[in-house]
Structure formats: structure tokens, C-alpha cells
Backbone bond lengths (Angstrom), bond angles and torsions (degrees), N, CA, C in turn:
res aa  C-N    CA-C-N  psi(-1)  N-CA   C-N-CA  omega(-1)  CA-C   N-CA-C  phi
1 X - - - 1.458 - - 1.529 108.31 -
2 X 1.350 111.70 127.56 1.528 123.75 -170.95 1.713 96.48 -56.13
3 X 1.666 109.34 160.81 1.265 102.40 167.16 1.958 120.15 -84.35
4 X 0.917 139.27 172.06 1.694 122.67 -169.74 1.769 83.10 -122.95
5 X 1.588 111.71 145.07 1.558 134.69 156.80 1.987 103.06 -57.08
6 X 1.360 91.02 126.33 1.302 94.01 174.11 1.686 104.75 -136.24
7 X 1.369 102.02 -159.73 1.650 101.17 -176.03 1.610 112.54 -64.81
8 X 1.120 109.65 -39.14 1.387 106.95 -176.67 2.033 115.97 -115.56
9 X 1.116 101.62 24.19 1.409 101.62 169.80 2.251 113.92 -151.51
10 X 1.217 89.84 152.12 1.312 85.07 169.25 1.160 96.74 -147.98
11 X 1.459 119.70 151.82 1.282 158.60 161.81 1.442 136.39 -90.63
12 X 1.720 100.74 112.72 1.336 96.58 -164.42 1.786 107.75 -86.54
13 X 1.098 140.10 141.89 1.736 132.58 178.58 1.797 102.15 -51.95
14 X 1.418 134.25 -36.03 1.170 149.61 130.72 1.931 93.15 6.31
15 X 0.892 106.05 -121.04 1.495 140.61 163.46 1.481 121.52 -9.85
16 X 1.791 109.33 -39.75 1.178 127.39 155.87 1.382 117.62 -28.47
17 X 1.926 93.10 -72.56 1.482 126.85 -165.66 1.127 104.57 -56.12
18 X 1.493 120.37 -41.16 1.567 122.51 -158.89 1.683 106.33 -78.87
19 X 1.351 114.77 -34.67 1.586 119.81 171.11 1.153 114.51 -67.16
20 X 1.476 137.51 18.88 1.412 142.29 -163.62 1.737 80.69 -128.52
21 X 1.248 104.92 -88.35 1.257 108.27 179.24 1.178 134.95 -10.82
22 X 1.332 119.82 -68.00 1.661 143.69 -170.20 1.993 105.17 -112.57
23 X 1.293 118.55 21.84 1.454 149.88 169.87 2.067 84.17 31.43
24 X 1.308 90.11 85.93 1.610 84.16 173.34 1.905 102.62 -126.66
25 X 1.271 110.93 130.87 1.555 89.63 170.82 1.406 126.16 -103.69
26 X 1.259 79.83 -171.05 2.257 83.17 -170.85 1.715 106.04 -53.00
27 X 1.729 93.93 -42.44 1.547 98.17 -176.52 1.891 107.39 -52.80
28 X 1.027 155.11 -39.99 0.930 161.67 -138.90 1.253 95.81 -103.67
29 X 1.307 117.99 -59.20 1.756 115.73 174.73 0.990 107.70 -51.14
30 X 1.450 137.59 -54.33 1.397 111.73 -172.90 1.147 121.93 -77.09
31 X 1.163 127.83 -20.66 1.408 143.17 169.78 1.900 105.33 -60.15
32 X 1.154 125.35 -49.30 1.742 119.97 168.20 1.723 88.81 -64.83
33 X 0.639 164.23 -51.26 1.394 166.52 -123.13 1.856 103.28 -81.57
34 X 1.601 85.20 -70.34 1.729 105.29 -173.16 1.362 109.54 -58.72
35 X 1.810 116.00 -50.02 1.321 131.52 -144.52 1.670 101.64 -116.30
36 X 0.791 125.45 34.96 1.697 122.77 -153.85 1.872 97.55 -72.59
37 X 1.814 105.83 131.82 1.447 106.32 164.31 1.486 109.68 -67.86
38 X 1.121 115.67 -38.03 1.613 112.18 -176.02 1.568 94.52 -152.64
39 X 1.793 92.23 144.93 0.993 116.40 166.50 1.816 137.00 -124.17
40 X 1.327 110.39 100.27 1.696 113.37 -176.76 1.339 126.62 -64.04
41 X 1.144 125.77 167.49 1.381 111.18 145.38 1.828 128.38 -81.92
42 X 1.119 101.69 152.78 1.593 91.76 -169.12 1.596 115.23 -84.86
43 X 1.023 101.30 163.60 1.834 104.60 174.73 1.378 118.23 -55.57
44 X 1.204 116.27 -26.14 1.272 115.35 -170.44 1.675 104.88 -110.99
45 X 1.182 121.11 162.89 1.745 148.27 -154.41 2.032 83.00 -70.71
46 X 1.448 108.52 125.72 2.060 111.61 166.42 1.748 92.60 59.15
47 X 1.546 133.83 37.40 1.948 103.98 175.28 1.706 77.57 -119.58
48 X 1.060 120.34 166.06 1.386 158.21 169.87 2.087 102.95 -107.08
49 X 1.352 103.83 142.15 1.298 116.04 169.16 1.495 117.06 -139.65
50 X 1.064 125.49 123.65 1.325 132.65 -153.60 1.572 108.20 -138.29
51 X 1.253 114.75 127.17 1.321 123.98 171.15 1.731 119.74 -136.90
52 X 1.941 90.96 164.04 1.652 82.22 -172.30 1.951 79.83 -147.79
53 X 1.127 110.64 154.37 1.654 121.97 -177.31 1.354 92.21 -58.48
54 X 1.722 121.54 148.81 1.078 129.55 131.10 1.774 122.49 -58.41
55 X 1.252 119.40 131.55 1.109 122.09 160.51 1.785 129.22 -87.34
56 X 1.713 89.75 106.95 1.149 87.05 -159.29 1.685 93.50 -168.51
57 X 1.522 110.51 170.69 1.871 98.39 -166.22 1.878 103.37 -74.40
58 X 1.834 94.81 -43.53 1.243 99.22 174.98 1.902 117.58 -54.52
59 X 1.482 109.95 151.81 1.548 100.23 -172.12 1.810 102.93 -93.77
60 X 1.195 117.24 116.90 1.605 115.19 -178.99 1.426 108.68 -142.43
61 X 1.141 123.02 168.86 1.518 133.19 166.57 1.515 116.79 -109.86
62 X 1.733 136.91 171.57 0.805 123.68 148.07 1.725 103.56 -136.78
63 X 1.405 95.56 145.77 1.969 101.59 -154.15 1.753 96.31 -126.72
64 X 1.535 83.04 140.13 1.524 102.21 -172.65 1.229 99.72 -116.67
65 X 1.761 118.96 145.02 1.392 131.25 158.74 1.122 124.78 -137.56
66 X 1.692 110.67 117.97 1.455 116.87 -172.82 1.479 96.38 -119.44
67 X 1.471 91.17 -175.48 1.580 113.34 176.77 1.731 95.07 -140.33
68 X 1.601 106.27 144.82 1.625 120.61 160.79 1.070 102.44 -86.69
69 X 1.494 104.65 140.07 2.006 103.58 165.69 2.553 85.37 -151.14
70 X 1.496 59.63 144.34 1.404 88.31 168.11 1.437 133.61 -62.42
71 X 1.462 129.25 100.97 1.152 126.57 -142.88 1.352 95.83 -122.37
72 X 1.253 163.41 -78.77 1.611 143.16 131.20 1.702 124.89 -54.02
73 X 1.297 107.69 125.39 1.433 103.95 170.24 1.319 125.02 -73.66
74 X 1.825 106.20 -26.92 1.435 112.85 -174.93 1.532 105.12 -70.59
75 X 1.815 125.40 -62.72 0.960 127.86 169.84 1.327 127.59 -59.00
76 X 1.524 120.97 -10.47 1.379 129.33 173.71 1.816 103.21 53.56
77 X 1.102 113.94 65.66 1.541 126.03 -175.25 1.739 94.68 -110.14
78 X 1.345 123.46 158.94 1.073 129.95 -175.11 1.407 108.05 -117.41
79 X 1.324 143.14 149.49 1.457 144.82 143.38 1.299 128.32 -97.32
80 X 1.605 133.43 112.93 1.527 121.83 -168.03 1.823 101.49 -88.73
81 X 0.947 109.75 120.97 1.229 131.43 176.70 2.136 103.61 -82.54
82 X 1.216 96.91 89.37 1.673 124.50 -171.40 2.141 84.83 -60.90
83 X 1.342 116.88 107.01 1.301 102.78 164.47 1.742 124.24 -110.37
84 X 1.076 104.66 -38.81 2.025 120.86 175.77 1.365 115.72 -147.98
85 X 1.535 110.86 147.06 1.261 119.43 -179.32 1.878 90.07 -113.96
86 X 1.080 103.77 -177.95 1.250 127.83 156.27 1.487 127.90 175.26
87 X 0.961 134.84 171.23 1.472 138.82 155.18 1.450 121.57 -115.17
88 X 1.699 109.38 126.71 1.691 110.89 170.29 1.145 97.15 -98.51
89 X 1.494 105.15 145.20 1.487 133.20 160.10 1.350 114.45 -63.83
90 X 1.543 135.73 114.15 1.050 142.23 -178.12 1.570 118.08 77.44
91 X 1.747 124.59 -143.27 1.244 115.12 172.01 1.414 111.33 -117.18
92 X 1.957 116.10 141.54 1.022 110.39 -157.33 1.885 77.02 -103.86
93 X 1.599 89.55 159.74 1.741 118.47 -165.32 1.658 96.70 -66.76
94 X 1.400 147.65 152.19 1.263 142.88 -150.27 1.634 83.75 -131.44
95 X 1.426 98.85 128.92 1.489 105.04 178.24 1.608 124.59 96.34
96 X 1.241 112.95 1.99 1.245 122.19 -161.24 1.562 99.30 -132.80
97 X 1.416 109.48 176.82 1.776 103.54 -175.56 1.745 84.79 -96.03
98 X 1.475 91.68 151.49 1.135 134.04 -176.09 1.815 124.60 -94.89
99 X 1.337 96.33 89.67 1.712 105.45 -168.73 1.693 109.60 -58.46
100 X 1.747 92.15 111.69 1.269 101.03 177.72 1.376 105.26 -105.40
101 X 1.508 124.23 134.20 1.497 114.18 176.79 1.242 131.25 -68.11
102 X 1.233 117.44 159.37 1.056 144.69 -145.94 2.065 107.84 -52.53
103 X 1.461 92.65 -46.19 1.497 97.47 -171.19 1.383 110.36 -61.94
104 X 1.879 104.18 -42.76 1.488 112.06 -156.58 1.833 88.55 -70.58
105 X 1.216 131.83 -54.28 1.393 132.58 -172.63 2.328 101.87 -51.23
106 X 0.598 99.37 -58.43 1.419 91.24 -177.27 1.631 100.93 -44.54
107 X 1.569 113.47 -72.18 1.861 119.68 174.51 1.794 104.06 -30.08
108 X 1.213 108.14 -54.42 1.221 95.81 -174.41 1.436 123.98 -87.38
109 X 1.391 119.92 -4.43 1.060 121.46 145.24 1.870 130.48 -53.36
110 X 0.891 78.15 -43.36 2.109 86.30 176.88 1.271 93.28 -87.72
111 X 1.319 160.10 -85.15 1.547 149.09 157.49 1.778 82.36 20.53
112 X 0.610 95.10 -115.46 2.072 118.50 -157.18 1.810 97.71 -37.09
113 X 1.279 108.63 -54.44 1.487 85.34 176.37 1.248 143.59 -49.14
114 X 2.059 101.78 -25.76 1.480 118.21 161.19 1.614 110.91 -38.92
């Protein structure tokens, strides 16, 4: 079941796809979201990238990328703009760019060029 846009999240169809793929759920996204072990900067211009270990024997992560956008100015409320999930295989190097594959970087390449 797709995740639904609510007051404080949005969902990109992007992001959808990728939680099918790499079987991640909403619960988990928001959960890297709130609680993040580490947090990067994202590839793209204002996104945040956030990850937390998979629990599991194998060693992996699963990595979130949003964007803040301004959702009342008066109330100054925020909206996280849900853009890619993924999972790395094993542990990714801390401080360094963060190999995102190939498919999700192209998708999110046309994403942003919109």
C-alpha cells in the first residue's frame, strides 16, 4: 500500500517505486528521518541524506533523501518532501560521497531538472 501525503510529509512517485524495490516501508522512513545514525549532505542543491543500519546479519544501511520546503510562512511549519530511498550493501565510508546507484541517480536526475 502506497504511502498517502499528509500534513507533514510528501511523497515523491520516485520514492514510491524505490520502497517496492529495496522493500522499505513508510514506517522505516520516518523512523531514518526522526532518529538518523548519520546524517550527509545530499547530492542534490537544500536535500539532507540520512541513514540508519539495517538490522540484519548481513552489514547494510538503509538511506533516506528529503528536502524541507516551507509550508506556512505565518506559522513557519515545515513539509519534508520524501524524495529516494535506497539500500547500501555493507558500510558506506563516513564523510565521503555516498554511492547511489545508478538508476536512482538518473530518476533523480530528471526529478530536479523538472
Amino acid at each position: 500500500k502506497p504511502p498517502k501525503d499528509d500534513n507533514r510529509y510528501h511523497w515523491t512517485s520516485h520514492v514510491k517505486n524505490k520502497m517496492l524495490q529495496y522493500h522499505i516501508s513508510k514506517s522505516l522512513i520516518k523512523r531514518i528521518i526522526d532518529f538518523p545514525k548519520r546524517t550527509e549532505e545530499g547530492i542534490a542543491p537544500t536535500t539532507f541524506a540520512v541513514m540508519r543500519p539495517a538490522a540484519s546479519k548481513k552489514p547494510s544501511e538503509a538511506w533516506v533523501m528529503y528536502k524541507k520546503t516551507t509550508q506556512n510562512e505565518k506559522l513557519k511549519t515545515q513539509k519534508l518532501v520524501v524524495i529516494s530511498t535506497w539500500r547500501y550493501p555493507g558500510t558506506s565510508p563516513i564523510g565521503k560521497a555516498i554511492h547511489i546507484p545508478d538508476d536512482v541517480m538518473e530518476e533523480l536526475e530528471k526529478w530536479f531538472a523538472k
